[in-house]
C-alpha positions as CSV (number, residue, x, y, z in Angstrom):
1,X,-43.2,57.7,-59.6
2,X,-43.6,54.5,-62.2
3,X,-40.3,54.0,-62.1
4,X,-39.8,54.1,-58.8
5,X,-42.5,51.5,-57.8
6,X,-40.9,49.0,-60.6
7,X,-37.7,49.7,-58.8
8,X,-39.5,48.3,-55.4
9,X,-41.6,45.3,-57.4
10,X,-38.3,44.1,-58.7
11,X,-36.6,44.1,-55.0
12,X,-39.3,42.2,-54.0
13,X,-39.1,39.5,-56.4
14,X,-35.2,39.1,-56.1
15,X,-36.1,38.9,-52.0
16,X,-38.7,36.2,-52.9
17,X,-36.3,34.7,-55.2
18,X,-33.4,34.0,-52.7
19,X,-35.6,33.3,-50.1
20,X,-36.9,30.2,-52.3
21,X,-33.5,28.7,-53.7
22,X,-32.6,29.5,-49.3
23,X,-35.2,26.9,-48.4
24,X,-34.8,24.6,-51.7
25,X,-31.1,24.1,-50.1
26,X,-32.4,23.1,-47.0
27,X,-34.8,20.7,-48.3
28,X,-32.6,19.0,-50.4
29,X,-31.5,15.7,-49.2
30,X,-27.8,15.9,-48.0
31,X,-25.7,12.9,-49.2
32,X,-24.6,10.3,-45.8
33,X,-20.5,10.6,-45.9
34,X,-18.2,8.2,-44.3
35,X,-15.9,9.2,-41.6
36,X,-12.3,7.8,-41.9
37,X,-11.7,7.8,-38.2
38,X,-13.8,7.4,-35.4
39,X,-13.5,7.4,-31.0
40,X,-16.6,5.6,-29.2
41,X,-17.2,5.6,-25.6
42,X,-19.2,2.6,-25.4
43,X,-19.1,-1.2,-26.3
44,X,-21.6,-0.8,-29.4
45,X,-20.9,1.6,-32.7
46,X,-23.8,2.6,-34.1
47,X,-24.7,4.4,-37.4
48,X,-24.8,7.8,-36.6
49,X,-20.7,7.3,-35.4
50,X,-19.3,6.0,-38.5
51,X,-21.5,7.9,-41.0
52,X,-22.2,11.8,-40.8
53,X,-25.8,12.8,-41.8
54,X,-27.1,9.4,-40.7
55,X,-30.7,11.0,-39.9
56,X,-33.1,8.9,-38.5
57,X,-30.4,6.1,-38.4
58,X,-28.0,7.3,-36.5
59,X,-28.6,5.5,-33.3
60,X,-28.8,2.1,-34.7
61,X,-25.9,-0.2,-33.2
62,X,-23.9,-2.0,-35.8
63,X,-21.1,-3.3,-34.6
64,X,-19.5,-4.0,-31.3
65,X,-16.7,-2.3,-30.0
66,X,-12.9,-2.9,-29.7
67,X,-11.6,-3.7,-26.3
68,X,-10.8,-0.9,-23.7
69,X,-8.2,1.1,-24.6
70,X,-7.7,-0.3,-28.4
71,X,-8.2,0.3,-32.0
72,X,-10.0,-1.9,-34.5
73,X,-10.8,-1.4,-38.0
74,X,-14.0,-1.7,-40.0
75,X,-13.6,-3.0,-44.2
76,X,-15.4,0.0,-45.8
77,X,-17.3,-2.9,-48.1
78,X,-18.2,-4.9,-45.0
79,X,-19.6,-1.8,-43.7
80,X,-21.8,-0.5,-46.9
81,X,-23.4,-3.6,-46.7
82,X,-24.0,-3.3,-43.3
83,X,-25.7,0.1,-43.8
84,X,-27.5,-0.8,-47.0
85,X,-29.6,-3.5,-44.6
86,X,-31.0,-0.8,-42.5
87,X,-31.4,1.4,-45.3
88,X,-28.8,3.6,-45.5
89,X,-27.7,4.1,-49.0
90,X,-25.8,6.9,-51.0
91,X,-23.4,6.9,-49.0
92,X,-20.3,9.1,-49.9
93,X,-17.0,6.8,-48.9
94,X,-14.7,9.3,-50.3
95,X,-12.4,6.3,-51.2
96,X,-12.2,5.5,-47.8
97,X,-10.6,1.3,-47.5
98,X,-11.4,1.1,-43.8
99,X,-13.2,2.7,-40.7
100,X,-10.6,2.8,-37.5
101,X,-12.5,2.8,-34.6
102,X,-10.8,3.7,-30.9
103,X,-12.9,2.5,-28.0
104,X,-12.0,5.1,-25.3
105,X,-11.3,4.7,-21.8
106,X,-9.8,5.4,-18.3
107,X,-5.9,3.9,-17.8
108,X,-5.3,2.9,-14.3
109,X,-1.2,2.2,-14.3
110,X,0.3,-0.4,-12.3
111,X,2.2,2.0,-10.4
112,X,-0.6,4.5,-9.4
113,X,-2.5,1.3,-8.0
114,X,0.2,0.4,-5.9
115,X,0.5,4.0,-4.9
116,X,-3.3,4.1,-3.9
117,X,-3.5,0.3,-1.2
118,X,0.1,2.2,0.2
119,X,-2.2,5.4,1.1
120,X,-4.7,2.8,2.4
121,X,-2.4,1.1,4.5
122,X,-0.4,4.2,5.9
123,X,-0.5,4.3,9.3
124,X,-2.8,1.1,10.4
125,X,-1.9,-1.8,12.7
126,X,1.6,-0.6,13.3
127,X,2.4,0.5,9.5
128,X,4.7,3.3,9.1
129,X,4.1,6.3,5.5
130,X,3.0,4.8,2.5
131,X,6.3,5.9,1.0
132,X,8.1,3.4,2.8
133,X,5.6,0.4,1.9
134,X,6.8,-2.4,-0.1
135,X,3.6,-3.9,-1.8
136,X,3.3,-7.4,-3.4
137,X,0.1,-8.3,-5.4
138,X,-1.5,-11.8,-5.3
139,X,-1.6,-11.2,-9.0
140,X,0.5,-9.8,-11.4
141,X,-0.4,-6.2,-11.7
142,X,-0.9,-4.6,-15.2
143,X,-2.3,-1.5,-16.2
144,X,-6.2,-1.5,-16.3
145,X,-8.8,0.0,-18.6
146,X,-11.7,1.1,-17.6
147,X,-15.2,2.8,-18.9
148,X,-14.5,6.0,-19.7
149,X,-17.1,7.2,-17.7
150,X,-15.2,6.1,-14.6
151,X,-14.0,9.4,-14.1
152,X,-14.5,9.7,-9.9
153,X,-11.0,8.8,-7.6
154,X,-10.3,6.0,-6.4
155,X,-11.9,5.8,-3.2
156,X,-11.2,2.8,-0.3
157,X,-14.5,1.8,1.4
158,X,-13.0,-1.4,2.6
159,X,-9.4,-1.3,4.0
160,X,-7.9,-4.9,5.9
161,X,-4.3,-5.5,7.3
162,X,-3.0,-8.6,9.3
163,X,0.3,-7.4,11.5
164,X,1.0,-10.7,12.3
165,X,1.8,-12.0,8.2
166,X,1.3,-8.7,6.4
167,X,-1.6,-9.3,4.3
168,X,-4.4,-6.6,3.3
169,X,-7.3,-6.9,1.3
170,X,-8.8,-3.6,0.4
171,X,-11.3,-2.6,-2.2
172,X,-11.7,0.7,-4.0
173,X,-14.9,2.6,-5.3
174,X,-15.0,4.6,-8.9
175,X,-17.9,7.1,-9.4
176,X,-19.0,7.3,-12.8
177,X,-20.5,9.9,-14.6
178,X,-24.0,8.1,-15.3
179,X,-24.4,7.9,-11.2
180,X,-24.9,4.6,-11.4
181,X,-23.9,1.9,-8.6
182,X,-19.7,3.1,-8.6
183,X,-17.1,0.4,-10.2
184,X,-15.0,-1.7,-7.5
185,X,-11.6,-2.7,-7.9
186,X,-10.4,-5.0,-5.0
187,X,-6.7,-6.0,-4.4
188,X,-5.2,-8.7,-2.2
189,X,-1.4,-9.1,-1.4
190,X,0.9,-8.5,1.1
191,X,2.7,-4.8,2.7
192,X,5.6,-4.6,4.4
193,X,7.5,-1.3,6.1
194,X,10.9,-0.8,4.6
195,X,13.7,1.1,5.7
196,X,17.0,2.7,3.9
197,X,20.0,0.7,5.2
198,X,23.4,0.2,4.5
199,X,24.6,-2.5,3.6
200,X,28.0,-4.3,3.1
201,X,28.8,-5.6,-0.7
202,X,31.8,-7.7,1.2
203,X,32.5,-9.7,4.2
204,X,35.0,-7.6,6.8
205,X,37.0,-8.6,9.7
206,X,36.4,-7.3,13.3
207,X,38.2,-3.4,13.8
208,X,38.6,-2.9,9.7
209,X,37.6,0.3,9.0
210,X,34.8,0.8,6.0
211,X,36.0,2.4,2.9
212,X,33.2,3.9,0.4
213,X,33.6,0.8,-1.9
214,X,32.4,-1.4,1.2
215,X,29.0,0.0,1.5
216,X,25.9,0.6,-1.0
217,X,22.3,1.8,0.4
218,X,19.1,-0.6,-0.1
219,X,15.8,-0.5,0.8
220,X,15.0,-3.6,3.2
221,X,12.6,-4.5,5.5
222,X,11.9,-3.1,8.8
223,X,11.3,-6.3,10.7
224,X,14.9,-7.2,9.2
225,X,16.6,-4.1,9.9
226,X,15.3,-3.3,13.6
227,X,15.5,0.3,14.8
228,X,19.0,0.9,15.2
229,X,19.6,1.3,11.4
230,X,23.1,2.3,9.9
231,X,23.2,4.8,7.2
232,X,25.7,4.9,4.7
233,X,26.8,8.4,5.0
234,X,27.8,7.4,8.9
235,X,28.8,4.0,8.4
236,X,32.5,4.9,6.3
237,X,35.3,5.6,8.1
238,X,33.6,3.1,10.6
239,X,35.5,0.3,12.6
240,X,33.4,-2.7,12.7
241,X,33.3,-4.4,16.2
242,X,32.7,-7.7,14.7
243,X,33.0,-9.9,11.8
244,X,30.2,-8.7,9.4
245,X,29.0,-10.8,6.4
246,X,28.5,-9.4,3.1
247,X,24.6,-8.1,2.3
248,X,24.5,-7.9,6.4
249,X,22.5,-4.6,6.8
250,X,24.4,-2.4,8.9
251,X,23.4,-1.7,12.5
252,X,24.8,1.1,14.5
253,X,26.0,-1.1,17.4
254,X,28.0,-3.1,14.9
255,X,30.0,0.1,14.6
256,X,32.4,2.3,16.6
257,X,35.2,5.2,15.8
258,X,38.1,3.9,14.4
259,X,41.2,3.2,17.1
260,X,43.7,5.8,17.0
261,X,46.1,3.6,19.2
262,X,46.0,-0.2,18.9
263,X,47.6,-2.8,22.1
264,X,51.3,-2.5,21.5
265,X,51.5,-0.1,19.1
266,X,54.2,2.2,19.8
267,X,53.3,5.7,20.7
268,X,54.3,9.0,21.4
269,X,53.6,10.4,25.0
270,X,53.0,14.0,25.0
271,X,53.1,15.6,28.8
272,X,51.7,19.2,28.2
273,X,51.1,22.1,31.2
274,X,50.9,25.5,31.3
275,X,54.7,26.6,29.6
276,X,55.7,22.7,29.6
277,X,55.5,20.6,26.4
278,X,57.4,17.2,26.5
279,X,57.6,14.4,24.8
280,X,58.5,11.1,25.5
281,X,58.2,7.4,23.9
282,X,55.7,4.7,24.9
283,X,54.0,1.8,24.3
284,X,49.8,1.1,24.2
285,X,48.8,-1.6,26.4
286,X,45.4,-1.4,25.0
287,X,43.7,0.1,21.9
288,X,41.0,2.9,21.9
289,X,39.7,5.5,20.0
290,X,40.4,9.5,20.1
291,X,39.0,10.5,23.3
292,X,39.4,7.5,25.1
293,X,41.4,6.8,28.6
294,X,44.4,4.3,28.0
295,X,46.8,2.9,30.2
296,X,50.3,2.8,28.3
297,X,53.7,2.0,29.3
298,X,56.6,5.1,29.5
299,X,59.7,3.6,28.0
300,X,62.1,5.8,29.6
301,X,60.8,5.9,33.3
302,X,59.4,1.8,32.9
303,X,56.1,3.4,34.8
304,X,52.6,2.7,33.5
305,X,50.5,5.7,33.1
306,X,47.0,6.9,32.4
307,X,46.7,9.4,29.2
308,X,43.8,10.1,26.7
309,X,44.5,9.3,22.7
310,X,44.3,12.4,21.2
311,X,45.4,11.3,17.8
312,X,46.7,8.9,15.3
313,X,49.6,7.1,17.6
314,X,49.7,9.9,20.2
315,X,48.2,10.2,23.9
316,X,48.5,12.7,26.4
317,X,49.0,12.5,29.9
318,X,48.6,15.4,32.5
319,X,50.7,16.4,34.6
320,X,49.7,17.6,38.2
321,X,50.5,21.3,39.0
322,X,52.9,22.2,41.3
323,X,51.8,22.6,45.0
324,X,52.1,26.4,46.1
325,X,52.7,26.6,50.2
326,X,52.2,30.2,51.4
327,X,53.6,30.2,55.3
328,X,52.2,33.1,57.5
329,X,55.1,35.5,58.5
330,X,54.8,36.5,62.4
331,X,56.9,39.1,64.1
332,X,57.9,39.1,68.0
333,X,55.7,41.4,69.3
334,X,52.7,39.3,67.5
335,X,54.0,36.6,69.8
336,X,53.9,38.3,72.9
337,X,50.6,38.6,75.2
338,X,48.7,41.7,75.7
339,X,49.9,41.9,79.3
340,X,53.7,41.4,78.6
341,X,53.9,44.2,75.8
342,X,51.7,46.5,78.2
343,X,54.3,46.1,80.6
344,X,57.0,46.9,78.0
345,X,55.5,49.6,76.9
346,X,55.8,51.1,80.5
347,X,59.3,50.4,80.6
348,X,60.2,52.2,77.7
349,X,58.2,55.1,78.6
């Protein structure tokens, strides 16, 4: 029984024991250490970012801040002494030379901004998707920065387009995180509708045909262009119908099927009829292209025809069909009257 009740006295002391050296840990005074590397969200760094275990100190503003989006560095000497004024001491620098500090932020690039005045100008006063908007900044446009606590979308409250010289002015709303009044961004400039085109890298004659070489696809504008756009993919093996400069877009009227038979050109006549296939030689007395109506000139017979070009160099002309008469085959007594071949009958009964 006495030993037993020792054994419980001396559990109790070891319990009161650890539960002393417990709390004399967390009373002791824990050493401020130096961080190598810090990230601040706004345009002041204070104690408590650059030091760990700053205490009471921690919110005291230092120093300011790098730009948006940057990195600066802080000389760990300048910055002891810094600290030592507002009474921070002790401090552990872990032979740490220099503090690099990254102002964070929001990166708007150049191209998402363009992207966002197209999506406000699709569709008004006459403009066509925002995918086919060319967009031209009174400024030159650079990637922004912005607070980091611009985290909303870009949002147009005010949206302006002239038709008549293609300027816009439009201003966007951020939402930030604080709820405060939300960061505008306005841009001026100037949209205009673009189409894809063909267009010719040299200058060709009137009837040349187009080869793959002669034609490249470009973006140009609508105004330019018109409606009646040529594509590339249907513009070679094209005859042009005029003389057409080089970097001419390419229109569809300025384009037809290639000739199959050209004025004078000698050709082969081909008279074809159900079990009849002749040939003969002639000459074009005008051009056109397959499935056109010709007039050309039979060599043999010196008579101009009509025939439809149905080839390179060949055109065929129809001939009529034959003209089947049936005659009606009548005998005697189909000639006689009713009267006269009652009376024959009579006679030969």
């Amino acid at each position: 029984m006495i030993f037993r009740s020792f054994l419980i006295a001396t559990a109790l002391l070891a319990a009161g024991v650890n539960t002393a050296f417990a709390q004399s840990e967390q009373d002791a005074p824990v050493n401020p250490v130096l961080r190598a590397s810090i990230t601040v969200n706004s345009d002041v760094v204070r104690i408590g970012d650059v030091i760990e275990n700053a205490g009471t100190a921690a919110q005291i503003a230092i120093f300011r801040s790098p730009d948006l989006g940057t990195t600066g560095s802080l000389p760990t000497s300048q910055l002891i002494e810094t600290l030592r004024n507002h009474q921070v001491i002790g401090v552990d620098t872990g032979n740490i030379r220099e503090v690099s500090v990254t102002r964070s932020s929001r990166t708007l690039a150049s191209k998402d901004i363009e992207m966002q005045v197209a999506r406000a100008l699709e569709r008004r006063n006459g403009l066509g998707d925002a995918a086919n908007l060319s967009i031209t900044f009174d400024r030159d446009l650079r990637e922004l920065q912005l607070d980091a606590s611009n985290s909303g979308d870009m949002r147009a409250s005010v949206t302006r387009f002239d038709s008549r010289n293609g300027r816009f002015d439009v201003t966007f709303d951020i939402a930030n995180d604080a709820n405060a009044t939300p960061t505008k961004l306005r841009f001026t400039g100037i949209a205009v509708e673009t189409v894809e085109a063909a267009i010719l890298t040299r200058g060709v004659e009137r009837n040349e045909v187009l080869k793959a070489s002669d034609v490249v696809t470009e973006r140009r504008p609508k105004a330019e262009v018109g409606n009646d756009a040529a594509l590339r993919e249907r513009s070679v093996g094209m005859q042009a119908r005029k003389a057409l400069r080089a970097g001419q877009p390419l229109r569809s009227a300025d384009l037809g099927k290639p000739d199959r038979v050209t004025r004078d050109q000698s050709i082969t006549l081909i008279y074809e009829a159900p079990g009849l296939y002749l040939t003969g030689r002639g000459k074009a007395l005008e051009s056109g292209t397959e499935g056109d109506t010709v007039n050309v000139l039979n060599l043999q017979s010196k008579r101009t025809v009509q025939g439809i070009v149905i080839g390179p160099g060949q055109v065929s002309v129809s001939i009529a069909a034959p003209r089947i008469v049936t005659a009606a085959v009548t005998t005697a007594a189909d000639n006689q009257s009713p009267t006269t071949a009652a009376s024959d009958t009579q006679k030969a009964e």
